[in-house]
Backbone as CSV, one residue per row, in Angstrom:
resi,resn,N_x,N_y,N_z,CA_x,CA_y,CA_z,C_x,C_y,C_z
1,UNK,190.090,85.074,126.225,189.263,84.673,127.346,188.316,85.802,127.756
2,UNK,188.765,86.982,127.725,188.210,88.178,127.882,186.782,88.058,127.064
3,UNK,186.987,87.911,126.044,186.059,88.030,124.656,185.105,87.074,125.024
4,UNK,185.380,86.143,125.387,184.340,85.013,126.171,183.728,85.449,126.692
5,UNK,184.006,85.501,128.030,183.195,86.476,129.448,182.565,87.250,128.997
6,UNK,182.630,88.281,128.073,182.233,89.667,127.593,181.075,88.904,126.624
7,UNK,180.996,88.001,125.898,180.083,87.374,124.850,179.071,86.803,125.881
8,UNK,180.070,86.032,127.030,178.406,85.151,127.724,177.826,86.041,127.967
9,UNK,178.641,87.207,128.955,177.493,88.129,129.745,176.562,88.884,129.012
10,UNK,176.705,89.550,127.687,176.408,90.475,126.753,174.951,89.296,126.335
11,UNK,175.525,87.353,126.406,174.486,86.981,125.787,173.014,86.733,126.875
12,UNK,173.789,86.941,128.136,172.698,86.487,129.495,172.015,87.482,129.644
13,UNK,172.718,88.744,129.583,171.931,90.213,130.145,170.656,90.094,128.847
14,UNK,171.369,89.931,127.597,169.796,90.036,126.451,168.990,88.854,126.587
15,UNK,169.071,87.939,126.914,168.706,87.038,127.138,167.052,87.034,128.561
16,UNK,167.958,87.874,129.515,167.246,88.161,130.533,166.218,89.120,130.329
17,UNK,166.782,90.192,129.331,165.994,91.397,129.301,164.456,90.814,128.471
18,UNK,164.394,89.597,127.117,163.952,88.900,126.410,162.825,88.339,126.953
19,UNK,163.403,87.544,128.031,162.330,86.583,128.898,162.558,87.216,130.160
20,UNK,162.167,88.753,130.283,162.009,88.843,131.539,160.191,88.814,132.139
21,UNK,159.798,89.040,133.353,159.077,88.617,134.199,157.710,89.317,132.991
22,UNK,156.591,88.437,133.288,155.198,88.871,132.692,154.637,88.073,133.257
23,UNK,153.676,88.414,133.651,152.066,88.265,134.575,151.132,88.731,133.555
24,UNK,149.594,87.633,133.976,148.342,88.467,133.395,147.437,87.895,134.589
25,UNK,146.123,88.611,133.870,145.156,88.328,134.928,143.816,87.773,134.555
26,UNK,143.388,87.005,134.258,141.854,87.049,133.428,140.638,87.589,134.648
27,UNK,139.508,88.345,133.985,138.590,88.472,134.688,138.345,87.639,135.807
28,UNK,137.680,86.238,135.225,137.658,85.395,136.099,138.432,84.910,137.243
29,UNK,139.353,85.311,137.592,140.509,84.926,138.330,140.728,86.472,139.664
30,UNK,139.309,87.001,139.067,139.737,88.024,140.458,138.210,88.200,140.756
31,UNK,138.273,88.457,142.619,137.453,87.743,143.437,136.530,88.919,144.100
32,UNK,135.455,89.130,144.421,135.190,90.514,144.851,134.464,89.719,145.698
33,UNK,134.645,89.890,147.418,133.762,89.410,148.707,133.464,90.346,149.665
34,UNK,132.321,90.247,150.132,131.358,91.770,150.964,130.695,90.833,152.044
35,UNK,130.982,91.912,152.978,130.075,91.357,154.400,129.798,93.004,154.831
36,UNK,128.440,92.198,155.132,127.372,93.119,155.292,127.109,93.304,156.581
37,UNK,126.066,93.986,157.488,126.041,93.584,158.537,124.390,93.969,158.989
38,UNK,124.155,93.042,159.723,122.697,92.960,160.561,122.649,92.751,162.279
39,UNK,121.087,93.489,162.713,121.088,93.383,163.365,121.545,93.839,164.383
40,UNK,121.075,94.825,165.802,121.767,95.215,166.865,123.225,94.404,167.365
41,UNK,123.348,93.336,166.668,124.492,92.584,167.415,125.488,92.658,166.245
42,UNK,125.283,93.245,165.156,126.227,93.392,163.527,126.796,92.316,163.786
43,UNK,125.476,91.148,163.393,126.356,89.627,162.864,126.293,90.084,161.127
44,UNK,127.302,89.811,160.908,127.704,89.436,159.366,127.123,88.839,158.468
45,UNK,126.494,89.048,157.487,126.409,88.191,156.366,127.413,88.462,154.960
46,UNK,127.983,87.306,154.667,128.964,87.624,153.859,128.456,86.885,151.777
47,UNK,129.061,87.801,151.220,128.908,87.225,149.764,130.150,87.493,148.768
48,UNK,129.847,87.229,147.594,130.477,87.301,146.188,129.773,88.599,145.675
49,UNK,130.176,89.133,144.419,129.904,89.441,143.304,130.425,88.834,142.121
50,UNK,129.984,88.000,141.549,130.735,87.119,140.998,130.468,87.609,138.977
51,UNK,129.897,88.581,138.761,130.065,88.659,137.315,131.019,90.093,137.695
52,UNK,132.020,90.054,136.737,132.732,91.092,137.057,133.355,90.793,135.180
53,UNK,133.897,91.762,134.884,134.888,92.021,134.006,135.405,93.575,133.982
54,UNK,136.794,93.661,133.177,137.975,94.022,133.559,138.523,94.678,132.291
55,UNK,138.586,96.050,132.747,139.596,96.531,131.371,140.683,97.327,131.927
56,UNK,142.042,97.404,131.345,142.932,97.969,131.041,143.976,97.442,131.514
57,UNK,145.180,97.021,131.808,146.503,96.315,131.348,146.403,95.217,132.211
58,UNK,146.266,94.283,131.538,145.705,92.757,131.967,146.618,91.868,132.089
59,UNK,147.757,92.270,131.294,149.196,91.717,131.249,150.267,92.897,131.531
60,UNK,151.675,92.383,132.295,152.649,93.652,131.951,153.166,92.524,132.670
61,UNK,154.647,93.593,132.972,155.939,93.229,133.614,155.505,92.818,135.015
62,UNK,154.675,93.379,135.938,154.669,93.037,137.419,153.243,93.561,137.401
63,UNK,153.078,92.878,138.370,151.409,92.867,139.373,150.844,94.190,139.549
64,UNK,151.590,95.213,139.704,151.511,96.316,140.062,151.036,96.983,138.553
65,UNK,152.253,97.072,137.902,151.749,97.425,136.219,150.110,97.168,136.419
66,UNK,149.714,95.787,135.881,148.607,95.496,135.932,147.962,96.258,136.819
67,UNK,147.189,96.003,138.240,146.849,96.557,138.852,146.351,97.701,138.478
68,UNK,147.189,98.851,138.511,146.900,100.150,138.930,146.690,100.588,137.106
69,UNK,145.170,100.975,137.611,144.552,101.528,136.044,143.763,100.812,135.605
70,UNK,143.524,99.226,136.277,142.522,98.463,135.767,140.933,99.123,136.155
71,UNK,140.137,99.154,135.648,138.515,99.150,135.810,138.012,97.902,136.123
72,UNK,137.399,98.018,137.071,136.467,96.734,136.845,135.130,97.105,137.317
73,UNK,134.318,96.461,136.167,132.801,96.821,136.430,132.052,95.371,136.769
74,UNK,131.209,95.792,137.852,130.491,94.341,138.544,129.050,94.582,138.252
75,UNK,128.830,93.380,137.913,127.056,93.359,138.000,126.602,93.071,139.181
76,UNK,125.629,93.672,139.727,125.051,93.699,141.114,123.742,93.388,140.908
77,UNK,123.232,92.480,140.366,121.562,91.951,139.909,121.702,90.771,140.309
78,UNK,120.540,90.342,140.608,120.398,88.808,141.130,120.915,87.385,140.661
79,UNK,121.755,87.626,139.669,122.727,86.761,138.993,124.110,86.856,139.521
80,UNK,123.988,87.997,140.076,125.701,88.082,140.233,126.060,88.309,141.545
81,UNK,124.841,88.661,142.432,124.859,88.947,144.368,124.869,87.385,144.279
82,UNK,125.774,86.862,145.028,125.956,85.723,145.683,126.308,85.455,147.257
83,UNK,125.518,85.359,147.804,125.496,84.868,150.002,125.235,83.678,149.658
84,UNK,124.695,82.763,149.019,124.281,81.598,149.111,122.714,81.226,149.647
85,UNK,122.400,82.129,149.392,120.936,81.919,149.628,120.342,83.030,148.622
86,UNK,119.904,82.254,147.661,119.130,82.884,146.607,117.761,83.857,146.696
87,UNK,117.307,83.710,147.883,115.803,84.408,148.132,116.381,85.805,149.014
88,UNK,117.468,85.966,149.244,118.498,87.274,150.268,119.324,87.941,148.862
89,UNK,119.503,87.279,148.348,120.167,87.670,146.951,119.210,88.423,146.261
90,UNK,118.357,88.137,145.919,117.003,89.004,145.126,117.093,89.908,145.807
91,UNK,116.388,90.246,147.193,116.193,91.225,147.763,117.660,92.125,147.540
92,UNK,118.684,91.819,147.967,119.812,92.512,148.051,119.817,93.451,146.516
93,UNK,119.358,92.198,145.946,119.473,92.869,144.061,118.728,93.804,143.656
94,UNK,117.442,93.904,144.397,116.154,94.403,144.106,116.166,95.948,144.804
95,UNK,116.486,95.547,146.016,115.971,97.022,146.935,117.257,97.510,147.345
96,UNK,118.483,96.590,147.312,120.083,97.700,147.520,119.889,98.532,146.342
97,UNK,120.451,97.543,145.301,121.261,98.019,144.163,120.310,98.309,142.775
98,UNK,119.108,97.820,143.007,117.792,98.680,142.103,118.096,98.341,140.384
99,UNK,119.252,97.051,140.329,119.793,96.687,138.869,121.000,97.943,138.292
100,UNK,121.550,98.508,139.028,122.962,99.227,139.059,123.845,98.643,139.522
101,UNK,124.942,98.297,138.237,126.460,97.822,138.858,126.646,98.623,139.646
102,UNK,128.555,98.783,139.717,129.719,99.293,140.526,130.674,99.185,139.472
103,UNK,131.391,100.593,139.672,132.628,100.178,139.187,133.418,100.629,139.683
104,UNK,134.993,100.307,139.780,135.759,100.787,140.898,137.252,100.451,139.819
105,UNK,137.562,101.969,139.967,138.674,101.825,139.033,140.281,102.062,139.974
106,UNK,141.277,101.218,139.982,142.653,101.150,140.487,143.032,102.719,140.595
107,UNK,143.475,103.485,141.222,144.166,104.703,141.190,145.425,104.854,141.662
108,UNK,145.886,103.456,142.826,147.331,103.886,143.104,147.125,102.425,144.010
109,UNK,148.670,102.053,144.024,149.145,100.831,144.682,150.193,100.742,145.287
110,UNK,150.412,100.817,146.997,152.147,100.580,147.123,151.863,99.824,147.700
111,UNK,153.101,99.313,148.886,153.260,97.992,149.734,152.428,97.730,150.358
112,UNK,151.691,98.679,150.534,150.500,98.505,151.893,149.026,99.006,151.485
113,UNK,148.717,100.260,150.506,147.735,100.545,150.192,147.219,100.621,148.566
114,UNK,145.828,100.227,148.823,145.066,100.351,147.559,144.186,101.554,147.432
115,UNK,144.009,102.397,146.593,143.122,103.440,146.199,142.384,103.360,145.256
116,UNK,141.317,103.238,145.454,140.197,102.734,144.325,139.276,103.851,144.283
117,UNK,138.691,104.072,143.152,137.666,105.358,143.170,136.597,104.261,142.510
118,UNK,135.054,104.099,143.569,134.195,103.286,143.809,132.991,104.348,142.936
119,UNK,132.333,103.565,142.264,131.202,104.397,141.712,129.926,103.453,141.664
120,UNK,128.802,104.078,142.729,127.959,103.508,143.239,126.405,104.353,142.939
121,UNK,125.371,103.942,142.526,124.393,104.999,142.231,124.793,105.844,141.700
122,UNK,125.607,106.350,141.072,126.021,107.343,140.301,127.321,108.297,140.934
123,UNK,127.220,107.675,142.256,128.443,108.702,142.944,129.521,108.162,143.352
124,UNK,130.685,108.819,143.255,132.285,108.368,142.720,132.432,108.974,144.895
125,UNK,133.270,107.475,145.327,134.109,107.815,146.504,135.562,106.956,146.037
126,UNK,136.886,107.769,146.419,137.884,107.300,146.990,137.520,106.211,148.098
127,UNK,138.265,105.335,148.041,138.100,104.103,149.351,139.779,103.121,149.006
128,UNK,140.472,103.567,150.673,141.293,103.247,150.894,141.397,101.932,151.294
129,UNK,142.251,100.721,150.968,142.073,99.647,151.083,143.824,98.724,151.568
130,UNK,143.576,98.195,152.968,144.919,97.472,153.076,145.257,96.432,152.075
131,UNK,146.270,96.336,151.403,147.053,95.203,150.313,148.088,94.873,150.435
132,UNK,148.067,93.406,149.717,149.181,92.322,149.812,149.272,91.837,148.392
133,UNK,150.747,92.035,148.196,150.981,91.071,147.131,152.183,89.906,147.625
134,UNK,151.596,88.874,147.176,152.421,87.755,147.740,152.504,86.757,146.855
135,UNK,153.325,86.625,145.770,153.962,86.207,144.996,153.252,86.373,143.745
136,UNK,151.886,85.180,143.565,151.176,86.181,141.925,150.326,86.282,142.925
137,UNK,149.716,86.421,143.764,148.209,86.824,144.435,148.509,87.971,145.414
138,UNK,147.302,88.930,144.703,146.853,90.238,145.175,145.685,89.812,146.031
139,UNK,145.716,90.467,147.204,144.110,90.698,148.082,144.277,92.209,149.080
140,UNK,143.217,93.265,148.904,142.991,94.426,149.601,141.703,94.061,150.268
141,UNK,141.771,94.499,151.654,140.506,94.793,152.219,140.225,96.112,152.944
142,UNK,139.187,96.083,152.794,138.871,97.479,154.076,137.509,97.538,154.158
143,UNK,136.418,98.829,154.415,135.672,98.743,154.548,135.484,100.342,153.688
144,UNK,133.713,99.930,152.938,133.277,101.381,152.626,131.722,101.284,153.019
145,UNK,131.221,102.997,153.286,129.799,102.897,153.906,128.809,103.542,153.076
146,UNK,127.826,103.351,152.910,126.930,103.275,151.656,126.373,104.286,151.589
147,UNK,126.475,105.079,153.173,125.877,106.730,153.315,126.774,107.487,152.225
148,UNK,128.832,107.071,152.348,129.258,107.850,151.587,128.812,107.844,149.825
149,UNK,127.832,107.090,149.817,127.498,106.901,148.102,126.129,107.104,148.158
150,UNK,125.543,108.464,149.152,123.933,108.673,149.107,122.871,107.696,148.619
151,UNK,123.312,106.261,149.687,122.339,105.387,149.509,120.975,105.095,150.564
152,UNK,120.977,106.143,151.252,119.903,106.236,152.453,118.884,105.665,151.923
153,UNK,118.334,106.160,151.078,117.045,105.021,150.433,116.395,103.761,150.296
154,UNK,118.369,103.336,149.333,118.421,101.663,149.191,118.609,101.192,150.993
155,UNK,119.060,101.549,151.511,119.465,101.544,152.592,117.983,100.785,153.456
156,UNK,117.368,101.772,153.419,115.785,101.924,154.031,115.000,100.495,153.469
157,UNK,115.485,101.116,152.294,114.713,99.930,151.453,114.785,98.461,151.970
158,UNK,116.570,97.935,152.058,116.661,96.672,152.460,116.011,96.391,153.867
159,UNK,116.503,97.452,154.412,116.228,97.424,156.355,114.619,96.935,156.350
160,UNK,113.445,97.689,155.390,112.288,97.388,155.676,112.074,95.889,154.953
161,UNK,112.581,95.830,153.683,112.444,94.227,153.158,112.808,93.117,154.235
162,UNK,113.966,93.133,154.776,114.311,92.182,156.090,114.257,92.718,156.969
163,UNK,113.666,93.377,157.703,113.180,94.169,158.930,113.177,92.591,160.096
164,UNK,112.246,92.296,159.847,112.302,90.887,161.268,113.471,89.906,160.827
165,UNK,114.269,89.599,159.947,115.280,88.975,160.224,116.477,89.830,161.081
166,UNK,116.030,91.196,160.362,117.506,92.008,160.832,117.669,92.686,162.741
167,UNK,116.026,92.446,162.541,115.823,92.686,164.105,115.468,94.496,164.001
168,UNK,115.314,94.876,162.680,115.347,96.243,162.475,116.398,97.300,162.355
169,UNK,117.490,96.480,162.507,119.139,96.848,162.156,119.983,96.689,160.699
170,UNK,119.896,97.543,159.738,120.901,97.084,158.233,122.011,97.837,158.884
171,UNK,122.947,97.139,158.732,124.655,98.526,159.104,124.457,98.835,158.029
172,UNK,125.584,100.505,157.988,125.300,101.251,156.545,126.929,100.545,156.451
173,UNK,127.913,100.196,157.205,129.524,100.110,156.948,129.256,98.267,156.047
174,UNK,130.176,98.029,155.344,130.255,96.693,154.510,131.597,96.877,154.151
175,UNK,132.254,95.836,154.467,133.469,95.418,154.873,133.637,94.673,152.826
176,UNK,134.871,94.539,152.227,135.005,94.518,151.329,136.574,93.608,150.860
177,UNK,136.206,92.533,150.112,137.748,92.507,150.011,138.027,92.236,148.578
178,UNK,139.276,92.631,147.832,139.392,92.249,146.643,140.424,91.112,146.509
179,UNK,140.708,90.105,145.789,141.794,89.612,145.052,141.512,88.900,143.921
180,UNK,142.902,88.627,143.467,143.025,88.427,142.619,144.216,86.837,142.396
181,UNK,144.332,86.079,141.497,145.247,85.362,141.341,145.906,85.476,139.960
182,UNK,147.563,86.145,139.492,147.458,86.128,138.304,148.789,84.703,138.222
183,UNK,148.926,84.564,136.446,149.597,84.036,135.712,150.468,84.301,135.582
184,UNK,151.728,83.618,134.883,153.186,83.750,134.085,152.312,83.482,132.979
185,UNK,153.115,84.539,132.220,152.809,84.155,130.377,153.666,83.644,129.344
């Protein structure tokens, strides 16, 4: 009877170890949303970046595996700025981001925080980000400001392109959120 017990368990533990837990993530399935802000009264305008792709461990044991170490590089050109209004999108494409992605690579993940090193015009910031993982879906938000990525220019630039919508106000702060939804494999 012994020999039994000792055979199931010996066959459940390999069994478990075999089919244990795996997640992936496809590009498409993770979400990058930005609100911006205008105007003396910083009403919001919010968007997508919606061309994005993704390198480095796309699959593993847990969310986290994945996660931390991924790259992801976004296109920021008038194909891929999405507010929903296509004629704010150009401009955004044109005089923010001048046809320069972003890329923002994972550096560390625990219960509560995300660390991403953001590379914008050419200059690399750390940007700390609150996170949740809640069952397969990841989402971090926080906020990063465009002074820290010596964008005074683009900055200028947009403020004078929408000057009378904005009332003469671009915020430099843009609020940011990431997620993601992954798979069982």
């Amino acid at each position: 009877m012994n020999f039994l017990f000792t055979l199931f368990f010996a066959t459940l533990t390999t069994t478990s170890l075999a089919f244990g837990n795996c997640y992936k993530v496809a590009p498409k399935d993770i979400k990058i949303k930005w609100t911006a802000y205008k105007t003396p009264a910083k009403i919001g305008v919010s968007g997508h970046l919606t061309t994005v792709s993704a390198t480095g461990p796309l699959k593993g044991s847990s969310l986290k595996e994945i996660i931390v170490g991924t790259t992801l590089k976004i296109a920021a050109d008038g194909k891929s700025v999405n507010s929903g209004n296509r004629p704010r999108d150009k401009k955004i494409a044109k005089f923010f981001f001048n046809g320069k992605g972003i890329t923002a690579k994972v550096l560390s993940l625990n219960e509560k925080k995300l660390v991403i090193a953001v590379v914008m015009h050419g200059k690399e910031v750390k940007v700390s980000l609150a996170s949740k993982i809640d069952g397969q879906s990841f989402k971090a938000q926080g906020h990063l400001d465009i002074l820290d990525f010596a964008m005074n220019k683009q900055l200028s630039a947009l403020n004078k392109a929408c000057f009378a919508k904005h009332k003469g106000k671009t915020w430099s702060d843009v609020a940011i959120e990431l997620s993601a939804d992954f798979t069982s494999c």
